[in-house]
KEDRENDO-800581 format. One record per atom (N, C-alpha, C, O): residue in three letters; x, y, z. Coordinates in steps of 0.001 Angstrom, whole numbers, plus 500000, padded with zeros to 6 digits. Each point is the difference from the previous one (the first is absolute). Layout:
<pts>
AlaXYZ/...
</pts>
This chain:
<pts>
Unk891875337702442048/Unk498857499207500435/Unk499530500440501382/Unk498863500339500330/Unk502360499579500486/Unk499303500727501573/Unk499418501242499908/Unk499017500264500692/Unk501537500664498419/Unk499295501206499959/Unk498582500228499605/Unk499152500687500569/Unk500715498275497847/Unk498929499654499519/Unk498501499694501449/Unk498885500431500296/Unk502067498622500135/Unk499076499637501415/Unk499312501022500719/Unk498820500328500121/Unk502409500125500373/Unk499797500906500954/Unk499162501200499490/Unk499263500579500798/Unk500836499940497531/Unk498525500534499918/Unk498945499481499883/Unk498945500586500241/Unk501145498092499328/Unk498521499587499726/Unk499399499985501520/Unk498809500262500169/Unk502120499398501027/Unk499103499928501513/Unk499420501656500190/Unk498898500310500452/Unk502222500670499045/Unk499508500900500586/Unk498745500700499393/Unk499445500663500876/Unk499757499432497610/Unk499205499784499247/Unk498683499205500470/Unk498829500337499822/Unk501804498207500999/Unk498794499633500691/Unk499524500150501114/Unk498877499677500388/Unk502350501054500440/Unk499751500623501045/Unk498802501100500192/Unk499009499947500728/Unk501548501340498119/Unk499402501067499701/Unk498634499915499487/Unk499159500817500374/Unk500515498102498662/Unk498704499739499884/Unk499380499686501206/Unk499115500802500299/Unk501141497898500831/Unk499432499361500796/Unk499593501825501334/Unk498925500274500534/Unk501907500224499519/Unk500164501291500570/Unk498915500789499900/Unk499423500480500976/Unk500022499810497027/Unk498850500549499702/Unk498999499536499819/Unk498950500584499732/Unk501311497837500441/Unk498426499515500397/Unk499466500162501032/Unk498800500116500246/Unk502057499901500403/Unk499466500257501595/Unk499864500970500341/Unk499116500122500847/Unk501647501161498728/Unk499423501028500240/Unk498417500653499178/Unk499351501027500197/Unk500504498026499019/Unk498564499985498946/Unk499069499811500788/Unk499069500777500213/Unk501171497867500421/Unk499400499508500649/Unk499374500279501680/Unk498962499518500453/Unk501820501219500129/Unk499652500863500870/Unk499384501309499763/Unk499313500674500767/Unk501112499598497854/Unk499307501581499973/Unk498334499662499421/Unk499102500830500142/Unk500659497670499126/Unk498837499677500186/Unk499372499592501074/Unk498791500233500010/Unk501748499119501087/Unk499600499887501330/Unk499237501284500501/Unk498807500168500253/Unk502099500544499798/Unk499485501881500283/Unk499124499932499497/Unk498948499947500637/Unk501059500029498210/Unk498669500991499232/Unk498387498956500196/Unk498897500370499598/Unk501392498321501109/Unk499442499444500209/Unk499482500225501584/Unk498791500213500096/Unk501845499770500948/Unk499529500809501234/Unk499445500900499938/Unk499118500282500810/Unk501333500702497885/Unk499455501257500333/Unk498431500126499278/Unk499069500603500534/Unk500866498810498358/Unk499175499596499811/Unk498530499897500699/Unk498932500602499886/Unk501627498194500989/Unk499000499220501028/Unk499787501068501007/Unk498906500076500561/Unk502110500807499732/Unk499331500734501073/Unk499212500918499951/Unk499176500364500839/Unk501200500266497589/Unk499062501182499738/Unk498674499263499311/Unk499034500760499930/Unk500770498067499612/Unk498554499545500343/Unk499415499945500840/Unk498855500452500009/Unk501827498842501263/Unk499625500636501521/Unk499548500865500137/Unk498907499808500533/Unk501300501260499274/Unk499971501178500216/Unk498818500506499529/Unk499099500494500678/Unk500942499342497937/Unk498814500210499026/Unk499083499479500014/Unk499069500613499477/Unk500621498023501088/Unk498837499196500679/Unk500164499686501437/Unk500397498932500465/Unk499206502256500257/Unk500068499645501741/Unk498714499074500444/Unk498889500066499475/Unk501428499206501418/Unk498770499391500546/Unk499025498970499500/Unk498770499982499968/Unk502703498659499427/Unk499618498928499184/Unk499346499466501233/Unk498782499840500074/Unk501940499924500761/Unk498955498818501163/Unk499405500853500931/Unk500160499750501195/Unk498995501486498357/Unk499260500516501336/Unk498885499284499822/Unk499854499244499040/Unk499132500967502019/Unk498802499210500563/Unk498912501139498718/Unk499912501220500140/Unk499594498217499043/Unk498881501026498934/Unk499031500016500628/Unk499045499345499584/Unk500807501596501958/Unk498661500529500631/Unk499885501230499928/Unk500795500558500756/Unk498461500246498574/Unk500077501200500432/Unk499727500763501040/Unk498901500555500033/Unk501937499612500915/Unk499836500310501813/Unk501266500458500552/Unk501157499610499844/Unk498321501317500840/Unk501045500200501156/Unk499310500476501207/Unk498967500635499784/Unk501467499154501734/Unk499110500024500884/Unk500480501062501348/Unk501136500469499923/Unk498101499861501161/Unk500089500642500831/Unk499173499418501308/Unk498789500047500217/Unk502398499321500674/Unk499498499632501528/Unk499604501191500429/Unk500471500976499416/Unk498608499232501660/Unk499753500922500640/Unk499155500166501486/Unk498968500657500136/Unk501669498653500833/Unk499328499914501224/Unk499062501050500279/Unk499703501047499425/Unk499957498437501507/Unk498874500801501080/Unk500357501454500113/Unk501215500036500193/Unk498303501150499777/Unk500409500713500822/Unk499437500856500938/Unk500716500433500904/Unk498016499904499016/Unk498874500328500986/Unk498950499933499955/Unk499809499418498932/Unk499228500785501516/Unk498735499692499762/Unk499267501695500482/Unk500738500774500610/Unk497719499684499030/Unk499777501181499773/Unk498595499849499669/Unk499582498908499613/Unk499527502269500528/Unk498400499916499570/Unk500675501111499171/Unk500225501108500487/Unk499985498673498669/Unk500348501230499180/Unk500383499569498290/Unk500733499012499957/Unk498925501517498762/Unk500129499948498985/Unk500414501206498926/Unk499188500586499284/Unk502051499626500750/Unk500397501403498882/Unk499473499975498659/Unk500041500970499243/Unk499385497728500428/Unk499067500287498474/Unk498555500466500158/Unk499450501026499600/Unk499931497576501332/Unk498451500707499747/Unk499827501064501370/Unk499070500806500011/Unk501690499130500874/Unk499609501330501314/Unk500975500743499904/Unk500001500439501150/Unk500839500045498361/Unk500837500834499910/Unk500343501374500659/Unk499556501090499639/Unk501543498611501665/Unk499627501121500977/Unk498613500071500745/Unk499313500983500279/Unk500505497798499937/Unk498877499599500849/Unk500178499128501038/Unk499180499091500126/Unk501874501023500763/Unk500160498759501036/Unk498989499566500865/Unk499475500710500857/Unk500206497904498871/Unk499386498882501078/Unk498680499763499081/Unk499180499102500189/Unk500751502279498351/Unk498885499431498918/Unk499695498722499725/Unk498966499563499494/Unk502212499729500950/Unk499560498448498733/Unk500022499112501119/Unk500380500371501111/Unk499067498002498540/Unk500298498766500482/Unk501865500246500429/Unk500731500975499825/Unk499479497943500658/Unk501079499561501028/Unk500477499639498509/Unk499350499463499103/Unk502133501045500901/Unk501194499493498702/Unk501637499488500356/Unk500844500493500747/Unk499173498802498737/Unk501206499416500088/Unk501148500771499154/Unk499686500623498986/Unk501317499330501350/Unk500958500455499177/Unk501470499841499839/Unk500861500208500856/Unk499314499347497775/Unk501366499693499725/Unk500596500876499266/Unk499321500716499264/Unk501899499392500780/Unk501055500673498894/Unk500304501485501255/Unk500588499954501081/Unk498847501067498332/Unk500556501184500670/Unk499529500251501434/Unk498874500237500438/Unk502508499622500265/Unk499163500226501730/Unk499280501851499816/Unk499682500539501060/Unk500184500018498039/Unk499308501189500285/Unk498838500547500021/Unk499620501077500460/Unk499453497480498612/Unk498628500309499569/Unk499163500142500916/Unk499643498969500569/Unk499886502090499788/Unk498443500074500681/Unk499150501169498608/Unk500095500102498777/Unk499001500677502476/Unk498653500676498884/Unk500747501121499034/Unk499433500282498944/Unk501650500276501337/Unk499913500917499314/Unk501632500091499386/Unk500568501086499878/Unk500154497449499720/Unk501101499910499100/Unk499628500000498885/Unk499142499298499466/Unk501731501796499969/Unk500207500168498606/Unk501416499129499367/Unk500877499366500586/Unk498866500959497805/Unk501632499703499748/Unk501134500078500419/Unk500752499063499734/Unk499744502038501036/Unk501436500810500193/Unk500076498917501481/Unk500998499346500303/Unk497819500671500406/Unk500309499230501375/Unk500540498449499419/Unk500748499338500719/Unk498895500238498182/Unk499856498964499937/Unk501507499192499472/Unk500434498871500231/Unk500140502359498911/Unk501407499891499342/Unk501078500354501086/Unk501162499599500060/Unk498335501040500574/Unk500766500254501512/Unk500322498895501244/Unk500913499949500824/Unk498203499406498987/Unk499598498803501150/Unk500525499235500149/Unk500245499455498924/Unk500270499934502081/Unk500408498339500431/Unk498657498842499115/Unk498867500352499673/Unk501686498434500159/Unk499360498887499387/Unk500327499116501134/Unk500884499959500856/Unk497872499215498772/Unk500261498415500253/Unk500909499214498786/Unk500937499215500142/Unk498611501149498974/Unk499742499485498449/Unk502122499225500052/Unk500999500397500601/Unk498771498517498507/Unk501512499541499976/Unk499114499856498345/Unk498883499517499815/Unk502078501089499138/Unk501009501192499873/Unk499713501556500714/Unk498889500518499894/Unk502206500140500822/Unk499190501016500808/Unk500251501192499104/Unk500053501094500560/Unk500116498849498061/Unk499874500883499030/Unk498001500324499956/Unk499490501060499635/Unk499841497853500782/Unk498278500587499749/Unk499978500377501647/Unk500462499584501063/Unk498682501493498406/Unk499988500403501399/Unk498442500701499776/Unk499672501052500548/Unk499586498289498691/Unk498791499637499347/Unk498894499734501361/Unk500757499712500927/Unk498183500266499460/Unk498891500377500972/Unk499285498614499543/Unk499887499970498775/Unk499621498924501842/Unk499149498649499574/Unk499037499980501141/Unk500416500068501157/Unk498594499863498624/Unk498981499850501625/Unk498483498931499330/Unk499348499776498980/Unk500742499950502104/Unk498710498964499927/Unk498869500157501214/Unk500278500620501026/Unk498572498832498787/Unk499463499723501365/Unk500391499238500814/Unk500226498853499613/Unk499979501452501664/Unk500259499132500954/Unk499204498454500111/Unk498786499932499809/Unk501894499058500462/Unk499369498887500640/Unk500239499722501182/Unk501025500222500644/Unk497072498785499981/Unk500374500252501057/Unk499502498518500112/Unk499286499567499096/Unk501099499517502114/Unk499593499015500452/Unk499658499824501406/Unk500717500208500979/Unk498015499355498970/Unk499465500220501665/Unk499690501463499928/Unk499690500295501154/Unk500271500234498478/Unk500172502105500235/Unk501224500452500319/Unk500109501057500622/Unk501432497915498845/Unk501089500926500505/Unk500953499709498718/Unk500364498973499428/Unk499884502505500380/Unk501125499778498674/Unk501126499020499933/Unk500751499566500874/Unk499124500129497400/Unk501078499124500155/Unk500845500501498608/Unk499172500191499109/Unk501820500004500556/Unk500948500610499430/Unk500749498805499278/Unk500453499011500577/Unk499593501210498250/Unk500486498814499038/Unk502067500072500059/Unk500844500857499740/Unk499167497938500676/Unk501318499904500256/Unk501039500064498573/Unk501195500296499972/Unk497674499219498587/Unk500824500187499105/Unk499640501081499023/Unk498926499767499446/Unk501484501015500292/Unk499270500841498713/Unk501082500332498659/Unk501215500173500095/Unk498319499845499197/Unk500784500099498640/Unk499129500572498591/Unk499084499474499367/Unk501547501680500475/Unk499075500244498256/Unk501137499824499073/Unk501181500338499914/Unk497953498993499444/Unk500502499760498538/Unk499446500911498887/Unk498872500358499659/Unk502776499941499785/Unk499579501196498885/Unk500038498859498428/Unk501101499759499505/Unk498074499853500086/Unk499653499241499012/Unk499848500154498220/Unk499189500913499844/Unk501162498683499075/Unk499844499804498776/Unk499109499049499500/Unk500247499315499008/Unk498121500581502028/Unk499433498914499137/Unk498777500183499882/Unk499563501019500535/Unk499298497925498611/Unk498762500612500100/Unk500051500930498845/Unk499399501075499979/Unk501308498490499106/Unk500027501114498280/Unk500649499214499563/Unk500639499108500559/Unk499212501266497933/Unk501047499480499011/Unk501272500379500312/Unk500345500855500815/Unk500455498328498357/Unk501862500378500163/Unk499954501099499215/Unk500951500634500456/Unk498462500218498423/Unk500076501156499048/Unk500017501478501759/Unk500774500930500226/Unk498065498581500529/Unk499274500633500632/Unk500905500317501323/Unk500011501037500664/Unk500726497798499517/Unk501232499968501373/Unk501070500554499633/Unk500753500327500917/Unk499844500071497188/Unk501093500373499793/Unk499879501348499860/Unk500966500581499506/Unk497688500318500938/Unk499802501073499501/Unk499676500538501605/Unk499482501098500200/Unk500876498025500839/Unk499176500489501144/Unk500876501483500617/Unk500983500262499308/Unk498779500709501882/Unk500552501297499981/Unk499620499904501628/Unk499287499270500689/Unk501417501652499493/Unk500250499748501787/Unk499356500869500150/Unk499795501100499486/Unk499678497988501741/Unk499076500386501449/Unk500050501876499988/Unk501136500319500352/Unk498294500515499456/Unk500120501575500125/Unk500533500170501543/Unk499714499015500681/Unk500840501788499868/Unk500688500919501235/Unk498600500620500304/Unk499469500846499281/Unk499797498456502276/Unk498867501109500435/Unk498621498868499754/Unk499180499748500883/Unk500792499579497521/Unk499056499227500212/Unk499693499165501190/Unk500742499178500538/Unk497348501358499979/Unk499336499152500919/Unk498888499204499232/Unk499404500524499059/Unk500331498208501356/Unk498847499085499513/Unk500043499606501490/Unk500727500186500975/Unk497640498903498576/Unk499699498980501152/Unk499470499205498744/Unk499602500444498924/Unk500526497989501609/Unk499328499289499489/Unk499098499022500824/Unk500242499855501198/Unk498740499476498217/Unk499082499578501143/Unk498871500580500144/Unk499926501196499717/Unk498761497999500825/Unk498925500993500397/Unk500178499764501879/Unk500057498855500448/Unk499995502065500251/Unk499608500129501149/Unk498710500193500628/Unk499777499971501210/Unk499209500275497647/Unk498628499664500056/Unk499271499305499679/Unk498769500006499988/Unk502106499191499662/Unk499093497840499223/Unk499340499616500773/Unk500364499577501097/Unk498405500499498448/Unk498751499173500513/Unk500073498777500369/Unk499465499416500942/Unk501690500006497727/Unk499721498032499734/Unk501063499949499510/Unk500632501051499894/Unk499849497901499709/Unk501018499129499311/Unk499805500933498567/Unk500674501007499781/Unk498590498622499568/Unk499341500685498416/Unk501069501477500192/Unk500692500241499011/Unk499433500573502010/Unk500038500958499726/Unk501564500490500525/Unk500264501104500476/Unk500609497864499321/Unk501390499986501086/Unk500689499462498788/Unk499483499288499139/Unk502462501390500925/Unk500718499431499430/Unk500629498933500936/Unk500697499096499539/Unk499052501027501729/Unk500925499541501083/Unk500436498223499370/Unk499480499441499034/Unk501456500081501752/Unk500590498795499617/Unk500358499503501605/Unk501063500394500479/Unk498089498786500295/Unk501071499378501438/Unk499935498725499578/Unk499094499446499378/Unk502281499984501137/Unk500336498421499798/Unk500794499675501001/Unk499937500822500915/Unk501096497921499347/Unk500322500142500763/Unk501803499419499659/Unk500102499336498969/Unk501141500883501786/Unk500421500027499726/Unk500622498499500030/Unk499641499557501091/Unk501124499438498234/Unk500811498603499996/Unk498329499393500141/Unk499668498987500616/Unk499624501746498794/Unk498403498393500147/Unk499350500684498927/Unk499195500916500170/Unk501167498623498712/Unk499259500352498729/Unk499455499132499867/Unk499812499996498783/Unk499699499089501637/Unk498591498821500097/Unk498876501141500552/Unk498816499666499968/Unk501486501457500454/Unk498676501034500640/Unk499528500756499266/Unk500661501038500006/Unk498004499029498928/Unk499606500510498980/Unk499971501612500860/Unk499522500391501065/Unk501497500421497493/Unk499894501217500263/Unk498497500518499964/Unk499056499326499588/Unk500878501719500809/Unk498620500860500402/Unk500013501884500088/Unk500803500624500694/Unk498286499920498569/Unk499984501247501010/Unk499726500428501628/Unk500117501088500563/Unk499462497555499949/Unk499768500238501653/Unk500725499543500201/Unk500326499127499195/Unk500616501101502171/Unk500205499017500799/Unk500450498111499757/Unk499343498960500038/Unk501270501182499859/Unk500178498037499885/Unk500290499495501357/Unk500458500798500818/Unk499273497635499615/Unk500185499221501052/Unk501428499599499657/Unk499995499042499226/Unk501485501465501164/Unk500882499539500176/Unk500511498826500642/Unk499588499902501156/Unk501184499161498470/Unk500294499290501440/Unk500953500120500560/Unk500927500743499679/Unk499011498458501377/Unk501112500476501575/Unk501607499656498867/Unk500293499095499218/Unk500333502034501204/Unk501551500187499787/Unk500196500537498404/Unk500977499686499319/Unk497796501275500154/Unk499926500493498656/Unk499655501493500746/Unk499877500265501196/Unk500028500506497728/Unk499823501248500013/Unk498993500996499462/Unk500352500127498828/Unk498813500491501327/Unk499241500673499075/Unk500555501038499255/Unk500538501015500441/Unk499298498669498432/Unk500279501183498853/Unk499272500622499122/Unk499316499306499248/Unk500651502010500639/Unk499215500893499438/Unk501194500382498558/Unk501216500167500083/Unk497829499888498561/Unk500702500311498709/Unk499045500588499413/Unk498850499560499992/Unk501637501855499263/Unk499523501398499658/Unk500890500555498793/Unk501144500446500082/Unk498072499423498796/Unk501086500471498708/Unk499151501606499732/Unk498785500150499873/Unk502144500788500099/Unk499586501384499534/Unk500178500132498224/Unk500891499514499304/Unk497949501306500286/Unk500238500157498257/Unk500916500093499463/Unk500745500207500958/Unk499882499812498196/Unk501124500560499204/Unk499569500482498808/Unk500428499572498928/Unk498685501362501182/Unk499452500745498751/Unk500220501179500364/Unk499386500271501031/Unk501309500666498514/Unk500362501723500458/Unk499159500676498985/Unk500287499654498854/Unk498227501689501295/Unk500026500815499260/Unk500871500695499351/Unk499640500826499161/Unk501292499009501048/Unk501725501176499858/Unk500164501169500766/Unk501110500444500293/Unk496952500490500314/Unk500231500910500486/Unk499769500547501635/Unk500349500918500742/Unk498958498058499255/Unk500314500152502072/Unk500263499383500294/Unk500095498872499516/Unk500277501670501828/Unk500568499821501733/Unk499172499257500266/Unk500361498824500026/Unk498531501397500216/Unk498675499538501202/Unk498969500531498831/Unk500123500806499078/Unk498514498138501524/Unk498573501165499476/Unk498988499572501266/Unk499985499155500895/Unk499292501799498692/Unk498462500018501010/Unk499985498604501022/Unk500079499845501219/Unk499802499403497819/Unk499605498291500778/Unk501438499378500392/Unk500109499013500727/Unk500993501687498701/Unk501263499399500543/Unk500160498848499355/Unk500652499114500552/Unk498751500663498073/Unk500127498574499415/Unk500223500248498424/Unk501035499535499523/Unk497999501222499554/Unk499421500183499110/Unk500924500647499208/Unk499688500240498833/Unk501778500204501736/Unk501048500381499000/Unk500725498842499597/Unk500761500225499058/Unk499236498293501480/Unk500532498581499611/Unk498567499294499704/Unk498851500338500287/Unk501809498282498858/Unk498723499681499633/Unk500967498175499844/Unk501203499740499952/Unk497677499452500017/Unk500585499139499817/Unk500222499307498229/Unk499447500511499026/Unk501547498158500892/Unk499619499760498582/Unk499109499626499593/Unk499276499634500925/Unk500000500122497555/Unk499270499542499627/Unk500702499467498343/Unk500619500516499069/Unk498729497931501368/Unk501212499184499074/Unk501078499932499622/Unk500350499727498852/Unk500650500626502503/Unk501352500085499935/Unk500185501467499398/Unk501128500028499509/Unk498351500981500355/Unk500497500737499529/Unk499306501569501166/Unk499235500047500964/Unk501519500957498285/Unk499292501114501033/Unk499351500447499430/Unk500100499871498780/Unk498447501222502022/Unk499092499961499082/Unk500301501877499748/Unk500511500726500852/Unk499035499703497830/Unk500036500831498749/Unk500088501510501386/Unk500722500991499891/Unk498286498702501316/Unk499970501239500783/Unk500914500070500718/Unk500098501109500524/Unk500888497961499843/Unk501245499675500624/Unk501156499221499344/Unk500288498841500297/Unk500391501961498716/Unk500662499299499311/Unk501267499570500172/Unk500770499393499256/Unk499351501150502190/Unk501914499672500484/Unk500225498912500415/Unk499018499676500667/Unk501791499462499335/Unk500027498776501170/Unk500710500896500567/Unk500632500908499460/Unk499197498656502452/Unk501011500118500940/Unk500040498246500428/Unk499372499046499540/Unk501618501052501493/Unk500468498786500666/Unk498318499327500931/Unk499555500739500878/Unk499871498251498900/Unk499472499278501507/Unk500244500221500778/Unk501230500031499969/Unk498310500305501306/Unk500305499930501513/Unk499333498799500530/Unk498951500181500619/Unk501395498889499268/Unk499486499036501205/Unk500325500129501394/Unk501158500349500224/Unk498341499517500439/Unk499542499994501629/Unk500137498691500543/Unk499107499172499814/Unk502014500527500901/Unk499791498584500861/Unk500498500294501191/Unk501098500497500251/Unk497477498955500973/Unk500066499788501151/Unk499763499064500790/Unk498890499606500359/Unk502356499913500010/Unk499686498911500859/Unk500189500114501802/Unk500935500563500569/Unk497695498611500207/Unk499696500466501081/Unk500229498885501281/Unk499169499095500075/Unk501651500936500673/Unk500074499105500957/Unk498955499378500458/Unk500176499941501217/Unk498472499375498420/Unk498831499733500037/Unk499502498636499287/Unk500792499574499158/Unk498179499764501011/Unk499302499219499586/Unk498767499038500830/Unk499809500019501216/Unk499601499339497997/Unk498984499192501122/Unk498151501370499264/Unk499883500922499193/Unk499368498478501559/Unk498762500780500049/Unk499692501439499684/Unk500070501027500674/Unk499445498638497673/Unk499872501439499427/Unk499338500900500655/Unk500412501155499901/Unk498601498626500795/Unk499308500702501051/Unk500171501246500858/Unk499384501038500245/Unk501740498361500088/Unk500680500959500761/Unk501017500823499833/Unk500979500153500730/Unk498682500502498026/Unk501064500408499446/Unk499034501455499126/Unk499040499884499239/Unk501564501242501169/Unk499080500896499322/Unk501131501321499487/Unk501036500324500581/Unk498289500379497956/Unk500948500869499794/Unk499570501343501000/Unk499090499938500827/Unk501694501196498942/Unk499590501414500568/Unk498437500590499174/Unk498976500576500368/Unk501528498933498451/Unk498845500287498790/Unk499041499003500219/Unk499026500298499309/Unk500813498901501170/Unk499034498676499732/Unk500321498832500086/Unk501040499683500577/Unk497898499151498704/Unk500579499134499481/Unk501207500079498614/Unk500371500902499249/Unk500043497305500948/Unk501673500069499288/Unk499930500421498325/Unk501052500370499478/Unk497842499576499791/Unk499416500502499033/Unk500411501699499544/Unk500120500505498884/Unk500016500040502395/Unk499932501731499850/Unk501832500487500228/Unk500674501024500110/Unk499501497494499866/Unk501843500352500058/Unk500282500792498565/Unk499767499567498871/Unk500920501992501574/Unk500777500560499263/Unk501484500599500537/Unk500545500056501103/Unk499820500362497525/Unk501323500903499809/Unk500130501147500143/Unk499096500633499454/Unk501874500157501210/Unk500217501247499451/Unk501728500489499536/Unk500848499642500817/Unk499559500973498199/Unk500954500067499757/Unk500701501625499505/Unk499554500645499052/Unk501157499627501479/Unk500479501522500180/Unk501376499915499171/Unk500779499457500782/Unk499912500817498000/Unk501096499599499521/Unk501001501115500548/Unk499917501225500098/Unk500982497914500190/Unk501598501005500345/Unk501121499706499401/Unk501010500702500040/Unk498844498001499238/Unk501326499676499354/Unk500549500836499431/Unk499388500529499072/Unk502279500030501318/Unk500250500804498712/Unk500176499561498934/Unk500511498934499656/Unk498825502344499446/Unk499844499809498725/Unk500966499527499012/Unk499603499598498906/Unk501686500421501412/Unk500993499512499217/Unk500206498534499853/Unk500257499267499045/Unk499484500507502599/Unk500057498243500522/Unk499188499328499291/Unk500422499248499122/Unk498213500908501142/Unk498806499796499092/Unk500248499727498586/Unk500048498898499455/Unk500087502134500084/Unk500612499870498916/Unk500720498789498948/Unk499776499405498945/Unk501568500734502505/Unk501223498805499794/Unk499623498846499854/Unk500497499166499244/Unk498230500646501757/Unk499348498597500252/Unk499273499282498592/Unk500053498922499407/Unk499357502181500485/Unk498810499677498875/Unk501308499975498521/Unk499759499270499038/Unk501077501286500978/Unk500321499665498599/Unk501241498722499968/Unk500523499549498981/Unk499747500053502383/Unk500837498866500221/Unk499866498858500535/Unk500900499205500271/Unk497448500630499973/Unk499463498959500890/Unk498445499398499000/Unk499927498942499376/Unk498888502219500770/Unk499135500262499572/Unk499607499716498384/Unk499105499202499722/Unk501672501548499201/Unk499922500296498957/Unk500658498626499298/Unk499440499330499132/Unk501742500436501387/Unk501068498741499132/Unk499458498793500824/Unk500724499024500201/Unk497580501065500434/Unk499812498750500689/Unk501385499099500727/Unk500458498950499550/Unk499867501544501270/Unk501283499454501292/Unk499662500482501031/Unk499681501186500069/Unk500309497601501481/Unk499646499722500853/Unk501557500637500893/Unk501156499594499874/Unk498342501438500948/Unk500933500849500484/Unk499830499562501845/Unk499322499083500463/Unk501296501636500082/Unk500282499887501524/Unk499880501005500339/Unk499864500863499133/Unk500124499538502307/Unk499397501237500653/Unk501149501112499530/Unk499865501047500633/Unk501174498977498461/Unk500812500986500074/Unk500075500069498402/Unk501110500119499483/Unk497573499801499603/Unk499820500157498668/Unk500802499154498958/Unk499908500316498814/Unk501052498383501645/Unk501004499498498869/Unk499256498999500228/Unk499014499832500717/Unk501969499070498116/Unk499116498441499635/Unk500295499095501053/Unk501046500031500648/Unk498236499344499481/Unk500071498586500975/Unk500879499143499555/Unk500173498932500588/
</pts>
């Protein structure tokens, strides 16, 4: 009988033994499981914006323009300039991939210039600046197909010769007082707000230039969310935001180009091409809202 016993415990031992070892080796296969879904679906709780961005302070100012005067110093209106401390009249690419940045990520080392503003007649230099490289303004078919920014591409966007409002993309508003109907001129800020200038560049690529004649006419913008038949690439948006230690009496407030109407862009690309790249197919394309160093928020 004791013996009898003593196998039947050890029988229930040995079972209780391989349940548990069952039971852990389903545990496993259950972690592992879960992680390689992880894995296989990255970026359940990212932010679904398609963006990633580039600060880029001040960095000199210049009568000079390498798109439309090219190797022409003191040719142009008074320009502002962010991103590469190297730009004057006659930078090319190689200066430009070579160069110190403002820019945070200092992987762009990309050329951004604007007209100067001035208040009273004395420059004033926007304390905040930031472009946003963007997925919007198209269909989602149209954002999953988008292709990076080319190495070398220059645009401007903007007319610097707008007559009127009618004839301006410009955007000033002001900043923490969105009770202040945006405008292409100038807006009346109030005391302890900011003036801000907002500037979206095309994202329509011919596929085959750099630059053309007018410095415009190789991007194009959308039409009904989509790109049009003569520009069939998406690239990324460039939005333009500048914000200016300023406010109070539009009046007194004038661009290099004119009135606030004739506010434009100019944009010289340096990103390397790989980065670019990285961005657009991990930020851009899978619509996810990235940080200055291309990962998710």
């Amino acid at each position: 009988m004791e013996r009898a016993a003593s196998n039947l415990g050890t029988r229930h031992r040995l079972r209780l033994t391989m349940a548990i070892g069952a039971l852990l080796t389903l545990l496993g296969a259950y972690v592992v499981s879960t992680i390689d879904r992880a894995d296989a679906a990255p970026g359940i709780n990212v932010i679904r914006v398609a963006e990633f961005p580039a600060d880029c302070a001040f960095s000199h100012r210049l009568p000079d323009d390498p798109i439309i005067f090219p190797g022409l110093p003191g040719a142009s209106h008074m320009h502002s300039f962010f991103g590469s401390r190297a730009t004057n009249a006659h930078t090319t690419l190689p200066d430009l991939v070579n160069s110190a940045t403002t820019c945070n990520p200092r992987v762009d080392v990309s050329s951004y210039w604007v007209p100067t503003l001035y208040r009273n007649n004395v420059p004033v230099e926007p304390e905040i600046v930031t472009f946003y490289y963007l997925g919007e303004g198209v269909r989602d078919d149209v954002v999953a197909r988008t292709q990076p920014l080319p190495l070398g591409l220059r645009i401007v966007a903007g007319n610097a010769r707008a007559t009127g409002p009618a004839d301006s993309i410009a955007r000033w508003s002001c900043l923490h007082a969105g009770h202040v109907p945006p405008s292409k001129n100038f807006v009346n800020c109030p005391a302890g707000t900011m003036l801000e200038s907002y500037l979206d560049f095309p994202q329509c690529w011919n596929g085959r230039d750099l630059d053309s004649p007018d410095h415009q006419s190789h991007l194009a913008y959308p039409v009904n969310q989509v790109c049009p038949a003569s520009h069939p690439v998406p690239v990324p948006k460039l939005r333009q935001v500048l914000r200016y230690p300023v406010n109070g009496d539009p009046a007194q407030f004038r661009l290099a180009s004119g009135p606030g109407y004739t506010m434009h862009g100019d944009f010289f690309n340096a990103w390397p091409a790989a980065e670019m790249a990285r961005r657009v197919n991990d930020c851009i394309r899978p619509v996810i809202k990235c940080g200055h160093d291309g990962r998710p928020l």
